[in-house]
C-alpha positions, -999 to +999 in steps of 0.1 A: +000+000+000+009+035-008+017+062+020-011+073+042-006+114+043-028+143+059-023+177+046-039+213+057-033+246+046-036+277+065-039+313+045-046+346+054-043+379+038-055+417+049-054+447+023-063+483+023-065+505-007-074+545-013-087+560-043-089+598-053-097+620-084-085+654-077-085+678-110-069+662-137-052+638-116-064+603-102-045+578-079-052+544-063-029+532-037-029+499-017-010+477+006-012+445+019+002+416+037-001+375+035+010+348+049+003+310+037+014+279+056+012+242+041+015+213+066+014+176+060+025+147+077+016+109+076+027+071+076+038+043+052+020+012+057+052-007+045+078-012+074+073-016+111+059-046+119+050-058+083+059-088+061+069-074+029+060-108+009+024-109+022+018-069+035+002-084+065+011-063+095+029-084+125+024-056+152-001-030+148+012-010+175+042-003+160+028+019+137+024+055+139-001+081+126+025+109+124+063+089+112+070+119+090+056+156+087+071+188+069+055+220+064+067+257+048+054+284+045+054+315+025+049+354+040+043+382+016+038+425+020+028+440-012+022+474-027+008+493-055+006+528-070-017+539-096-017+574-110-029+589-142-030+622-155-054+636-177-064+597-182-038+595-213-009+592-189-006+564-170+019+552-145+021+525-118+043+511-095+042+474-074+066+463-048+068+428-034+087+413-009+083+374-004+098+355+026+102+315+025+109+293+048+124+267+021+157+286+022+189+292+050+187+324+072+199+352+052+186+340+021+148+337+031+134+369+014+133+384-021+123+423-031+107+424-066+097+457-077+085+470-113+069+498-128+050+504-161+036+535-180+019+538-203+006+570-229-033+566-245-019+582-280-060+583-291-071+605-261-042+630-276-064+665-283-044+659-323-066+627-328-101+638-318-108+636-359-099+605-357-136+588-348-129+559-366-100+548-338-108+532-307-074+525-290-038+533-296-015+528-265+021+526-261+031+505-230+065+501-214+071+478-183+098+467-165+097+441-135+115+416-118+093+379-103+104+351-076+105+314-085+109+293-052+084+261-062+098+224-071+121+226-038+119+207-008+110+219+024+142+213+042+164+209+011+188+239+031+193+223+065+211+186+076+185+170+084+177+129+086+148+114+063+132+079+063+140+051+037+114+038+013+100+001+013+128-011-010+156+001+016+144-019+047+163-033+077+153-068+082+146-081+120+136-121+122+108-118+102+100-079+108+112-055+081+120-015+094+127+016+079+159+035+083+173+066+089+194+084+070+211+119+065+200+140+036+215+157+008+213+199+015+225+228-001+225+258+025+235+286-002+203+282-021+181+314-026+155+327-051+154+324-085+150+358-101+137+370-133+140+407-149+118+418-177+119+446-201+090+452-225+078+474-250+039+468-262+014+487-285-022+485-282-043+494-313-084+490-320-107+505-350-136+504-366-156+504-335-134+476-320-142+454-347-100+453-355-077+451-329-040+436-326-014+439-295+023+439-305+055+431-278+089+430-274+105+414-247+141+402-232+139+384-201+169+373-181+168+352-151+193+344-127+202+322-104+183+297-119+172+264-100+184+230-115+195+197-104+225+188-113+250+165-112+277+172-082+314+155-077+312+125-048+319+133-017+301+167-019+271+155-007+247+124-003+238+123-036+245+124-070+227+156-076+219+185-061+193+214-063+216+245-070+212+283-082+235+271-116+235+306-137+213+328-160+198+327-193+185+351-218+152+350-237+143+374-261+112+379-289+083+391-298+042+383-300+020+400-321-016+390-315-052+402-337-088+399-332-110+404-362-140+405-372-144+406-412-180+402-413-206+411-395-245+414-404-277+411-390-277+373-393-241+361-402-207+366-380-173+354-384-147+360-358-113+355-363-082+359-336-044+347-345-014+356-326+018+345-334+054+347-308+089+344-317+115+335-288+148+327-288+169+316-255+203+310-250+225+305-214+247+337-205+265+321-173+271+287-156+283+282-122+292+243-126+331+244-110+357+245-134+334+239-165+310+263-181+285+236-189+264+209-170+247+178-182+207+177-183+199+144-158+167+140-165+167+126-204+191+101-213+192+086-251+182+051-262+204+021-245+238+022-225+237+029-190+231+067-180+240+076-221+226+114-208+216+129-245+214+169-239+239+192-221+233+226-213+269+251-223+269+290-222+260+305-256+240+281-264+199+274-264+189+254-225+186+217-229+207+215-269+211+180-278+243+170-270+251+142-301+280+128-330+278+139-359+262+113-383+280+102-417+263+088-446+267+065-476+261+078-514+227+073-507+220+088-480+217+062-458+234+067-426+264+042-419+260+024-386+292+038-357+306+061-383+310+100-374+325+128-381+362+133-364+350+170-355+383+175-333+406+157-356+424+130-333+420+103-349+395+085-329+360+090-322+352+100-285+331+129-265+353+153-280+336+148-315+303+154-301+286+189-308+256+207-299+227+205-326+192+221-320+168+226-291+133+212-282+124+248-279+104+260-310+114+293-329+078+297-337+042+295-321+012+302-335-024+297-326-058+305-347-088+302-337-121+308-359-161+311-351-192+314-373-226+321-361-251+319-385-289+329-371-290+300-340-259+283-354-225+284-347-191+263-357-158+269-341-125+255-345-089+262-331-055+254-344-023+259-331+012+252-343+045+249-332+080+257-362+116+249-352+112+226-323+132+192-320+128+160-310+149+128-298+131+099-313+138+078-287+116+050-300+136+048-334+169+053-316+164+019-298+144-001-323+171+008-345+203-007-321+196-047-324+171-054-357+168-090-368+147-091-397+126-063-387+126-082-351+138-076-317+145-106-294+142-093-259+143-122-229+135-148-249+106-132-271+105-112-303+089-079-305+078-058-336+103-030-344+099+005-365+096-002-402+121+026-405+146+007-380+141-025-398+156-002-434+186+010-414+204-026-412+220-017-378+237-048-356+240-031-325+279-035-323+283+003-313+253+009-289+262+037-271+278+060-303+243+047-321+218+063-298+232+095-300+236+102-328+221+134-346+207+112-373+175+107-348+172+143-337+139+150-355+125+181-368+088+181-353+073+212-363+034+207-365+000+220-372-024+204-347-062+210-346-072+215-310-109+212-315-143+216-336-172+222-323-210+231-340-236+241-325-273+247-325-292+271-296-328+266-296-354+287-284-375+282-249-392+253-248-418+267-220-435+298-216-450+303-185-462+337-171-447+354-198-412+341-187-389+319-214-379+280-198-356+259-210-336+275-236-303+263-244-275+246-266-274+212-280-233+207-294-213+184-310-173+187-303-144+167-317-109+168-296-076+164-313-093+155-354-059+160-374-022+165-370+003+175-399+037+171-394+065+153-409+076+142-380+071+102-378+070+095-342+033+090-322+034+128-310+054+158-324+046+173-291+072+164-263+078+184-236+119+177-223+122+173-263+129+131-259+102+112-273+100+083-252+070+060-242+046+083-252+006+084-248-007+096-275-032+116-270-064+105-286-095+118-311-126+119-289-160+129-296-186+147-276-226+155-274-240+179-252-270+198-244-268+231-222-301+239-206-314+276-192-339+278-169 
């Protein structure tokens, strides 16, 4: 049985705010303060007093309702400042400071300010002509944010933590849990991140064509990874560390539109579009200036880790050999390029090659109402993003006549492994090889939905009952992409045992009363 846990939460805030118009000017101040405290505690079922073979507790008594708790919590004063003038010129102003109990004295709190402004170009006395404009605002911002999720409570302090059911000490025919000291890194403190931004805001034709364009960079620091330390540094492999900084810059351009509209047709039509590029500006990982990514390891070998993360380059690059090929394109199995030009084919000859971060999103979404009838779909897409196909990578390593013998058994394999030829004499320079890091751009359709609202069914004292919406919706109809793996869309960028996810249908009826 799984561990038995109680958890409880305890949050309170308190707020004041003051707002005055005086002349042409208006403010709105407030200030506030929170504090939010998250407990739980439990037992495991496995250990004292229970046969591991059976699960049937020998001593009920030894068990306790509280063998572990942990709590943290989270203390917050905040402030704001609005202020406009002539309501064209806008300004405001927001402090935070955020104290957590998940890191050492000294390190506890963070102070995030930022401030924007902001000019309404169309309240301008030079544009009062112009009837036909709704908005036009220029926007500048600047802010810094706190990250402190994804850490354990008491990841900064020596403390000792219980074993899990498959590190027991055995007593006759009782099994117990042990104690152990934990891994801790004291110096750990906030993850910050700094944004500039510059946004314009434009609607016409009585709001019937709007778009929002921004720029951004963003740079955080002292970013929060696990990574892989030297032994004898701690008890562990890894540890939770502030490693270094990294740089994103781009833009988003989003539009809402509505090219037709009459008394009983409607289309409405919204696309936005963002452009982002990233790329790491410092490392803090000893003598090196790059650190391995732990949690995505290629096909076969033991811990064959597949993407490395080096300064100047995009986070989480796919770390691979470059892949050489016969006259026909067909790539030849434990033959790469000798990129440093030794002689012989090691990790210096391995280079960085793409990202699993796309260059391009873009969603769409369109609606049509047509008198009590309406059909909607959305569609988003994804240009530049890479994949590791995993699945390929270790079909591909031992092929027998488009079979795999595993323990005894065969298994079907990739029709595309079977065509490669490989014997799996070179299984560790095979699986990481650039030749399976896939371009998996896509154009997915989200949904479709149509849709027919009907009338009240009831009248009764003049009032309208039952009105409402009968729908029919389809999840996930079509994919394009070249990409020939179950799902372009992979979130660490290695596409290993994947669910796909699947086409479902709906039918629904919405009722008003």
């Amino acid at each position: 049985m799984p561990p038995t846990g109680y958890k409880y939460n305890v949050v309170g805030s308190a707020y004041a705010q003051y707002m005055h118009e005086f002349g042409n000017h208006g403010v709105d101040i407030m200030a506030g303060a929170e504090q939010a405290h998250y407990h739980r505690s439990g037992f495991n079922e496995y250990g004292k007093g229970t046969n591991p073979l059976t699960g049937e507790a020998f001593d009920e008594s030894f068990r306790s309702e509280k063998e572990w708790a942990t709590h943290n919590s989270l203390v917050s004063y905040f402030g704001r400042l609005n202020y406009n003038f002539l309501d064209r010129y806008l300004i405001t102003a927001t402090f935070r400071a955020d104290g957590s109990s998940r890191f050492a004295k000294g390190k506890k709190w963070g102070y995030f300010p930022s401030a924007a402004v902001a000019w309404k170009i169309n309240s301008e006395p030079f544009m009062k002509n112009a009837t036909w404009l709704n908005d036009l605002k220029l926007r500048f911002d600047w802010g810094k944010t706190g990250q402190q999720n994804g850490i354990d409570d008491f990841v900064y302090a020596p403390v000792y933590v219980t074993s899990d059911q498959f590190a027991q000490y055995p007593f006759g025919n009782d099994y117990y849990y042990t104690m152990r000291p934990n891994k801790y890194n004291s110096d750990l403190t906030w993850e910050k991140t700094e944004t500039w931004n510059v946004g314009l805001d434009f609607a016409a034709l009585n709001n019937r064509f709007t778009f929002t364009l921004d720029g951004y960079i963003r740079n955080t620091k002292d970013l929060l990874a696990n990574v892989s330390t030297n032994a004898g540094v701690t008890l562990g492999d890894e540890l939770l560390q502030n490693v270094g900084s990294l740089r994103n810059y781009g833009l988003e351009l989003s539009f809402d539109v509505k090219p037709v509209v009459t008394k009983d047709f409607t289309w409405d039509l919204t696309y936005n579009v963002g452009w982002n590029k990233n790329k790491i500006t410092s490392l803090r990982a000893g003598d090196s200036d790059w650190v391995w990514v732990n949690d995505t390891k290629a096909a076969r070998g033991n811990n064959n880790r597949l993407q490395r993360n080096k300064v100047g380059y995009p986070i989480n690059s796919f770390f691979v050999y470059q892949q050489v090929y016969d006259e026909n394109g067909k790539p030849i199995e434990g033959v790469y390029v000798d990129r440093d030009g030794n002689g012989t084919i090691d990790d210096g000859d391995r280079y960085y090659y793409k990202s699993p971060a796309p260059d391009v999103i873009m969603g769409l979404t369109s609606k049509f109402l047509y008198k009590r009838w309406d059909l909607s779909f959305s569609l988003r897409a994804s240009l530049g993003n890479y994949v590791y196909f995993h699945n390929l990578a270790n079909c591909a390593i031992v092929c027998e006549q488009g079979l795999k013998r595993q323990a005894g058994a065969f298994q079907n394999v990739l029709r595309d492994a079977v065509s490669l030829g490989f014997t799996g004499q070179t299984v560790a320079m095979n699986s990481i090889s650039d030749y399976f890091i896939r371009n998996a751009s896509f154009l997915k359709c989200s949904n479709i939905t149509l849709g027919y609202s009907f009338p009240a069914l009831l009248k009764y004292a003049g009032e309208d009952y039952f009105s409402g919406r009968v729908y029919f919706t389809v999840q996930n109809p079509f994919i394009i992409t070249k990409y020939k793996g179950l799902d372009p869309e992979v979130a660490n960028g290695v596409d290993k045992d994947p669910y796909p996810r699947p086409i479902s249908f709906q039918l629904g009826v919405n009722f008003n009363f």
